[in-house]
N, C-alpha and C positions, 0 to 999 in steps of 0.2 A: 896498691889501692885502685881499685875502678871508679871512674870517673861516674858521676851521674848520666843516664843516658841523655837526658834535657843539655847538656851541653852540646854547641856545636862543632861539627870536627875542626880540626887547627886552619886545616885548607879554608873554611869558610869565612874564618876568621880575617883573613888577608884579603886587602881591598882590591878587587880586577882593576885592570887597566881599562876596561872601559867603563866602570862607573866614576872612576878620577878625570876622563874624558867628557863625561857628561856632567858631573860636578863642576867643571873648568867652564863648559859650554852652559850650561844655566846659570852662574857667576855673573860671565861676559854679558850675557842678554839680561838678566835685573840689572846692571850697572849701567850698559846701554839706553835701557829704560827710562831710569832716574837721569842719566845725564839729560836726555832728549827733554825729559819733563821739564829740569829746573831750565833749562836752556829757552824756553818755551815763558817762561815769566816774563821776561824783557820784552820780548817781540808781544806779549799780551797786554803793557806797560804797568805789569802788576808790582814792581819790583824797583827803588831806585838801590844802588851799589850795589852791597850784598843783604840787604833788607830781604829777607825770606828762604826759603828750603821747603825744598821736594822731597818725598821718601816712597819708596815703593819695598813688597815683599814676596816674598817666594815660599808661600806656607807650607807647600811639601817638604822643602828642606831647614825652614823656621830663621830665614833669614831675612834681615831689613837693609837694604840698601838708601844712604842717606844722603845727602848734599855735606862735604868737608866745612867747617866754620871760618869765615873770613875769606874764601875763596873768589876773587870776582868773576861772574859771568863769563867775562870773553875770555878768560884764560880756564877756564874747568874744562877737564881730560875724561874719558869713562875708569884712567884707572884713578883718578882721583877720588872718585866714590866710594865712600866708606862701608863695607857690609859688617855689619855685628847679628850675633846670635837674636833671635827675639825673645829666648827664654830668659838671658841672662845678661842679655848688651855684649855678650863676649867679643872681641874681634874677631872676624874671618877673612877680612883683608881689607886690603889699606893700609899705608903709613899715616895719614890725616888727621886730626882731630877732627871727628864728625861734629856736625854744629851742635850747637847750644841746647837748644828744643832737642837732641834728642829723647830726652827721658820724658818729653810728650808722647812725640810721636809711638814710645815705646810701648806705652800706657794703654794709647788709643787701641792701636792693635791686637793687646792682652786681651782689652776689653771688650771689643768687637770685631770677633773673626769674620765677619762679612766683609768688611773692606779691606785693600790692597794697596791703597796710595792716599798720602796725605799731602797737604801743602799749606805750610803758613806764610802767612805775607804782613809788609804792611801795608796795602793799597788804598786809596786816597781816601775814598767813599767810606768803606767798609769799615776803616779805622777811625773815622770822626764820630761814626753812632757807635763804636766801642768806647771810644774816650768817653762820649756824653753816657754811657753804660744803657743805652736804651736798646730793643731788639727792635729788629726792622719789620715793621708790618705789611701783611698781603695787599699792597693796592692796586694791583692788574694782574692782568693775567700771565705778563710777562715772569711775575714772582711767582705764579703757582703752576707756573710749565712746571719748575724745580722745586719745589718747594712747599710743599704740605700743609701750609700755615707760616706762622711770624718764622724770622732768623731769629731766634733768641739770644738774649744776652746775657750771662753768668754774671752774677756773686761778684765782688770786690775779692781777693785771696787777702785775706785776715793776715794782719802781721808773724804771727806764729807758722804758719804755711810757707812766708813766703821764706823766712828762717828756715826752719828744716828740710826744705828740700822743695823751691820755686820752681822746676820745670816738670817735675812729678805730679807737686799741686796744679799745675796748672791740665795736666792732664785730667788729674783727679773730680776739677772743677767741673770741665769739658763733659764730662762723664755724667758728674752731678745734675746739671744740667739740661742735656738730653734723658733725664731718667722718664722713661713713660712713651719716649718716641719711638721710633723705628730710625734709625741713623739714614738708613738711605733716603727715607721721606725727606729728611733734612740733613743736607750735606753739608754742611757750613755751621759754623756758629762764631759771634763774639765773644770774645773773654774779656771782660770791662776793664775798662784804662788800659787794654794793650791793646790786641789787633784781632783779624779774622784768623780759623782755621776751617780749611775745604777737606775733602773727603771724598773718594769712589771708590771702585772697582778697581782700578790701577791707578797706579800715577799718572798717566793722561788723562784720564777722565778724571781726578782730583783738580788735576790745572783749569779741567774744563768749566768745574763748580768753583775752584775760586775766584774766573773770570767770569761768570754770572754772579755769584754774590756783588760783587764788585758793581756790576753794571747795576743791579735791582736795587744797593745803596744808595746809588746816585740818582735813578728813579724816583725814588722813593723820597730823597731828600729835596728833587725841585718837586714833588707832587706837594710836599708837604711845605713849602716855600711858597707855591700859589695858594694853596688851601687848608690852613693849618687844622682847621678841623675836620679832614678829608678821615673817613672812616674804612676799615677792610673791606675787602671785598666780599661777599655773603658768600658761605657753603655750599652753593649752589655753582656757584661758576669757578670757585677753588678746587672742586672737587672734579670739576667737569675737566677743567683745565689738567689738574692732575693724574688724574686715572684713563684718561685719552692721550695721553705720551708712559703712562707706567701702571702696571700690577696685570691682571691677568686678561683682564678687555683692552687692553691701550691698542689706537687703531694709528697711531701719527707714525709716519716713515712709511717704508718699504717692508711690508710684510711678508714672510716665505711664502711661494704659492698654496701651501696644502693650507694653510691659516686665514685666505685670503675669502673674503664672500663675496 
């Protein structure tokens, strides 16, 4: 019997030794990654014990590399870092129980292929106007360098969600939530009575937004301590602020010269 010619020969079928080399070497560097990220909470003091995790991914080969659960800080290894599949959470190495929130983070990046790195914490600020379930509002400009308008604050998760499956909903919520945004505009969000979750492009720029949320909590919380009835900042200078560091005119930084006026 002849095979269909759509099959490929047997030889192709068998993996070279150097894409098992390059497979090994893009492993090593996401796991390198995430260690350096979640390694980077402490010294941010986003993080006490092991109160939070880091995840970053490798979307050409569909993997997520995550911070192990229970793991403390000064003893986490890069082979400690747990990589699962992102189609299916499969393992791809590790012996670790990856932490708890993975089936968030899993979520998130189903959800939105634009980003690369996540990081949940429970840091000080950020987690009291989650407890109190309120989103944080634009009141300087310091909030709308990053930030596109309020942090928002999700939904209470309904007892029945938090039954069938609490860290899925909890992505679910996340989701819910930002529906209508642009995720990059807003890298952060509350999830009410628990804590913040950040968001970028990698896992260091993840760490980088959830140490600005962090800070613009705290902001926001004495501005609102002097001035309770202190109101956002107008669309005018949110947006000025905004789009002069991000989208297709941002002039802040070091621009390539061909870009430069």
């Amino acid at each position: 019997m002849t095979l269909p010619l759509s099959f490929p020969p047997v030889a192709e079928c068998v993996p070279r030794p150097e894409d098992a080399a390059a497979d090994r070497q893009a492993l090593d560097a996401l796991r390198e990654q995430v260690l350096q990220a979640n390694l980077a909470l402490p010294r941010h003091g986003l993080v006490l014990f092991t109160w939070g995790n880091v995840s970053g991914v490798d979307r050409a080969r569909g993997w997520m590399a995550i911070k192990p659960s229970g793991v403390a800080y000064e003893r986490l290894q890069r082979e400690d870092i747990v990589v699962l599949a992102l189609a299916d959470g499969a393992r791809v190495a590790g012996t670790l129980k990856p932490s708890s929130d993975t089936a968030t983070h899993l979520h998130l990046y189903r959800q939105w292929p634009g980003i690369g790195g996540i990081v949940h914490t429970h840091s000080t600020h950020a987690t009291a106007w989650a407890q109190a379930g309120l989103p944080i509002p634009a009141l300087g400009t310091t909030h709308a360098d990053y930030f596109h308008g309020e942090v928002p604050c999700s939904r209470p998760l309904r007892p029945d969600e938090i039954a069938r499956d609490y860290e899925g909903a909890t992505g679910e919520v996340i989701v819910e939530t930002l529906a209508g945004r642009d995720p990059a505009a807003c890298p952060g969000v509350l999830v009410s009575e628990h804590a913040p979750f950040a968001w970028g492009r990698d896992a260091a720029q993840a760490v980088h937004h959830a140490a600005v949320l962090e800070e613009v909590a705290r902001l926001a919380l004495y501005t609102r301590q002097l001035d309770a009835d202190r109101r956002p900042i107008g669309t005018a200078l949110l947006d000025k602020h905004y789009l002069r560091k991000h989208g297709p005119g941002a002039t802040y930084g070091q621009q390539p010269p061909a870009a430069r006026t």
